[in-house]
TITOR-761162 format. One record per residue: chain; x, y, z of N, C-alpha, C in turn; residue in three letters. Coordinates in steps of 0.05 Angstrom, whole numbers, plus 5000, padded with zeros to 4 digits. Layout:
REM residues N
(site 'A',(X,Y,Z),(X,Y,Z),(X,Y,Z),'Ala') ...
***
This chain:
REM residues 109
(site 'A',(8902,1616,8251),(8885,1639,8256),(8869,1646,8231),'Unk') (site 'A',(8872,1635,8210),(8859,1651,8185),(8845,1625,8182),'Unk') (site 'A',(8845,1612,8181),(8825,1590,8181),(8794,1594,8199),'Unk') (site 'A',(8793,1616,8217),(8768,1621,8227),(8755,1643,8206),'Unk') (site 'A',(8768,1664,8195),(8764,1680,8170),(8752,1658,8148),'Unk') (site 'A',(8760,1643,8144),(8748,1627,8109),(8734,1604,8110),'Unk') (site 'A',(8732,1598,8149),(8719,1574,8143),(8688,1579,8161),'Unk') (site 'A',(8684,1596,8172),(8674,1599,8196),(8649,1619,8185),'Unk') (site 'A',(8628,1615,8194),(8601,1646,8192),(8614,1678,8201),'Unk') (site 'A',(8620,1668,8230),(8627,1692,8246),(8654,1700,8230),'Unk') (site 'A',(8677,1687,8220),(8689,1698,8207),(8696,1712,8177),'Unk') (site 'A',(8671,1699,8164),(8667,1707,8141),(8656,1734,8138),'Unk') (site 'A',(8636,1739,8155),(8620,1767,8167),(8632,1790,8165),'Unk') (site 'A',(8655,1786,8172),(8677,1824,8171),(8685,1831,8151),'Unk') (site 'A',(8684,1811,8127),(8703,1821,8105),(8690,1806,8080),'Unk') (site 'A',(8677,1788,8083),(8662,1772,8056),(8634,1793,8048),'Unk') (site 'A',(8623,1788,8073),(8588,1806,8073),(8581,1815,8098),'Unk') (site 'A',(8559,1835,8088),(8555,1837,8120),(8545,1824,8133),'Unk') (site 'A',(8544,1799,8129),(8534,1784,8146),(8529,1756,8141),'Unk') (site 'A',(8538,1735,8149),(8538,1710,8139),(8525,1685,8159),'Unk') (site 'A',(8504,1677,8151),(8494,1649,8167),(8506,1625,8164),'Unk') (site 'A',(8510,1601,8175),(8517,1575,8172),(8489,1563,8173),'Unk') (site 'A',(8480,1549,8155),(8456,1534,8150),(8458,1507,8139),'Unk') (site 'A',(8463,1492,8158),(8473,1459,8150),(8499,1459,8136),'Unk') (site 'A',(8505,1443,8108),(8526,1451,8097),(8521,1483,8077),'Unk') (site 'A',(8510,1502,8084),(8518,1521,8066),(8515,1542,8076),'Unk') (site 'A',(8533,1562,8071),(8528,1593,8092),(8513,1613,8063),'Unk') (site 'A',(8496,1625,8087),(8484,1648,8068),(8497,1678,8079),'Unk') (site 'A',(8501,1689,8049),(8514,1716,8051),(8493,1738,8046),'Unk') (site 'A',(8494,1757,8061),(8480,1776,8062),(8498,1805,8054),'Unk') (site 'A',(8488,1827,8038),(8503,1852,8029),(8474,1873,8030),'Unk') (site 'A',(8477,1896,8042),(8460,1907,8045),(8435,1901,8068),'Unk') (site 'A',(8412,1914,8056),(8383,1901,8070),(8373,1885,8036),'Unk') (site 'A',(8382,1877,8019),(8361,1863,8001),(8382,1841,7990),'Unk') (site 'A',(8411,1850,7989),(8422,1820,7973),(8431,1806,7992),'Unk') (site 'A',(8406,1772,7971),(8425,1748,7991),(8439,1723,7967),'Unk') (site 'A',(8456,1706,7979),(8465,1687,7957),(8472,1674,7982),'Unk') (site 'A',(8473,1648,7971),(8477,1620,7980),(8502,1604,7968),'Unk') (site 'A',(8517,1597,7993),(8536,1579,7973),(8541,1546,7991),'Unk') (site 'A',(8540,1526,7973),(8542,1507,7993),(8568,1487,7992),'Unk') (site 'A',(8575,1486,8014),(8593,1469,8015),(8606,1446,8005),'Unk') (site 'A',(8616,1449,7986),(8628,1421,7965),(8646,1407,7987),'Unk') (site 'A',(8663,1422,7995),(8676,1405,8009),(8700,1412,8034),'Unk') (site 'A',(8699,1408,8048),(8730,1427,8065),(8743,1401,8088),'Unk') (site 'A',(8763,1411,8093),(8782,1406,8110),(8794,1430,8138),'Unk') (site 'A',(8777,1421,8158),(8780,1446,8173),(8812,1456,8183),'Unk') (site 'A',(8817,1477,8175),(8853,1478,8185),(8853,1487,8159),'Unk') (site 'A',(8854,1483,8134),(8853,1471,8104),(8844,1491,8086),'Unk') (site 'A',(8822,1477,8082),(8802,1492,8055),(8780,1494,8062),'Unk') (site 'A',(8764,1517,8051),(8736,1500,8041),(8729,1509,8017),'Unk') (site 'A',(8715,1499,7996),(8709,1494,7972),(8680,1500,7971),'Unk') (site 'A',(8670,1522,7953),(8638,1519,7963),(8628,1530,7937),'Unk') (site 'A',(8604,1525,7926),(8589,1527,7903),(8568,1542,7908),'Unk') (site 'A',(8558,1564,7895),(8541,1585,7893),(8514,1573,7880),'Unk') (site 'A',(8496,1580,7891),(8468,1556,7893),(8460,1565,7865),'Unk') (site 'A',(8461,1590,7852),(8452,1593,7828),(8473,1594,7800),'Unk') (site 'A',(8494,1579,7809),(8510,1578,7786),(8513,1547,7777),'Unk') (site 'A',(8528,1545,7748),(8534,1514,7747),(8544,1501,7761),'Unk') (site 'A',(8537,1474,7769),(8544,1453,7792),(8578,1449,7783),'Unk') (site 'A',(8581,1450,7762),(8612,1447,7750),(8634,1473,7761),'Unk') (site 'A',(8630,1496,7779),(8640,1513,7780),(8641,1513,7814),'Unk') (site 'A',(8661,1523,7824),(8660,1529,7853),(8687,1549,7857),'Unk') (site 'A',(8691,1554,7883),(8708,1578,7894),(8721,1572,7913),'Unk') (site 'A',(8748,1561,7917),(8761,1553,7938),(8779,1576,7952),'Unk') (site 'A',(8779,1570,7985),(8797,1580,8002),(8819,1566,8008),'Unk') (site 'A',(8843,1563,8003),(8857,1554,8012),(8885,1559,8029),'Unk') (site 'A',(8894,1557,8049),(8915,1555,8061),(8943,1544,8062),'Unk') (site 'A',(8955,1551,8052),(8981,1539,8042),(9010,1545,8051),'Unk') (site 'A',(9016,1523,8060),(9054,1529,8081),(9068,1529,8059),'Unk') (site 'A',(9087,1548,8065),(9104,1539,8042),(9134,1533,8069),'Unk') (site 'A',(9145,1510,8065),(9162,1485,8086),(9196,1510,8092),'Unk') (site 'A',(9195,1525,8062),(9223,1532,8061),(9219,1556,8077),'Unk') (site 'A',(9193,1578,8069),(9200,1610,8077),(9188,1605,8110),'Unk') (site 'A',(9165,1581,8118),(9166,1575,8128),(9130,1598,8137),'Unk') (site 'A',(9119,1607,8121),(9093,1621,8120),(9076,1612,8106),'Unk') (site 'A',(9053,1618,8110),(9026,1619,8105),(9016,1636,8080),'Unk') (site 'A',(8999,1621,8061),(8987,1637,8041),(8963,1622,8029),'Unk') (site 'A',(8943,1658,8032),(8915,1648,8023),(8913,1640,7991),'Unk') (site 'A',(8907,1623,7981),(8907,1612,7952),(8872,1615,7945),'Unk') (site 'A',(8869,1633,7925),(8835,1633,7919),(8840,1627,7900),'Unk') (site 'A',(8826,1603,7891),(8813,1591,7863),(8788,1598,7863),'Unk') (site 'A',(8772,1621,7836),(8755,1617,7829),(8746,1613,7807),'Unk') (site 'A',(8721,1613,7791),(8712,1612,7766),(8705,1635,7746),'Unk') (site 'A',(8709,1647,7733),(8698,1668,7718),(8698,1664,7682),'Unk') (site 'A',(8672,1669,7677),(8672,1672,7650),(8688,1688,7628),'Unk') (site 'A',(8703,1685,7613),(8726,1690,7593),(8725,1716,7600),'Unk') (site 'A',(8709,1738,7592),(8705,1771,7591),(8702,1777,7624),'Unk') (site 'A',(8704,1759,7637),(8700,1777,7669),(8725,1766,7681),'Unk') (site 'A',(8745,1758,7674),(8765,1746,7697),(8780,1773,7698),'Unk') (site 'A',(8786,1797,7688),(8798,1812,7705),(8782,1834,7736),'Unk') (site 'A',(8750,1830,7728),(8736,1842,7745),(8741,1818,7765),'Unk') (site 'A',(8735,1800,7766),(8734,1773,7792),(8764,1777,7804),'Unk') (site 'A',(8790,1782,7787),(8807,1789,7809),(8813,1812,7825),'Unk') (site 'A',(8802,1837,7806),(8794,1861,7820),(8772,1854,7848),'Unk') (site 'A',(8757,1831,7842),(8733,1837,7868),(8750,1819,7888),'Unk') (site 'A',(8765,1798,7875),(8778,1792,7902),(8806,1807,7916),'Unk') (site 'A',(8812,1821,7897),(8836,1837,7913),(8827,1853,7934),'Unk') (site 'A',(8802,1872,7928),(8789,1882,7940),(8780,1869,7965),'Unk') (site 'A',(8762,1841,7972),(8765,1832,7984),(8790,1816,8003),'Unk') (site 'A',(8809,1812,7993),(8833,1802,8009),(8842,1832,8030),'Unk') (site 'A',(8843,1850,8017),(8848,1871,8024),(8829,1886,8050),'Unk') (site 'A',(8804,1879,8044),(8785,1882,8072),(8790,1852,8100),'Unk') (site 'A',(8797,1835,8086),(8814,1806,8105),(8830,1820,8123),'Unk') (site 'A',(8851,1832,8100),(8877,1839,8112),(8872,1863,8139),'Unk') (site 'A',(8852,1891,8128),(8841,1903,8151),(8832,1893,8173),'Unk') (site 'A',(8824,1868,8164),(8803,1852,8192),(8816,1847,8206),'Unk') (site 'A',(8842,1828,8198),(8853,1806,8213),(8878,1821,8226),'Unk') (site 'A',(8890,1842,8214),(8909,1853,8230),(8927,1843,8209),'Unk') (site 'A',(8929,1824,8192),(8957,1820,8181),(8957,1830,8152),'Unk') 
***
């Protein structure tokens, strides 16, 4: 079920931005009426991950979704890898807690 959330346009839409296109390999995110950003698809595994790079940052940097069983408790967990420069990695986990936390409203869990 959360694999339509991280991998999908229509699922990214409720809780990423307000609004997200699929455009070949790369979805565009929309916030507001004036901000847009682009991120394109490095790489995914549908069920899985997807891995995607922000069109105006370094090619060496990207932001993964990932899904992960754990065999013993026998659940599911979202794993976010991203990139942040030395002085911003506590804001980047503030923007994603924040974000997981609008997920969690979405999805019911």
């Amino acid at each position: 079920m959360i694999w339509r959330y991280i991998g999908t346009a229509a699922g990214l839409s409720p809780w990423f931005a307000d609004r997200v296109e699929n455009v070949g390999k790369s979805f565009v995110f929309y916030w507001g009426k004036t901000e847009q950003r682009t991120a394109h698809i490095v790489t995914q595994r549908n069920g899985v991950y997807v891995k995607m790079r922000w069109e105006d940052e370094d090619p060496q940097t990207f932001f993964e979704m990932r899904i992960s069983f754990n065999e013993l408790t026998r659940e599911h967990t979202l794993v976010v890898t991203d990139f942040a420069e030395k002085g911003e990695v506590e804001d980047q986990k503030d923007l994603w807690d924040l974000q997981i936390e609008a997920l969690r409203r979405q999805s019911g869990m």
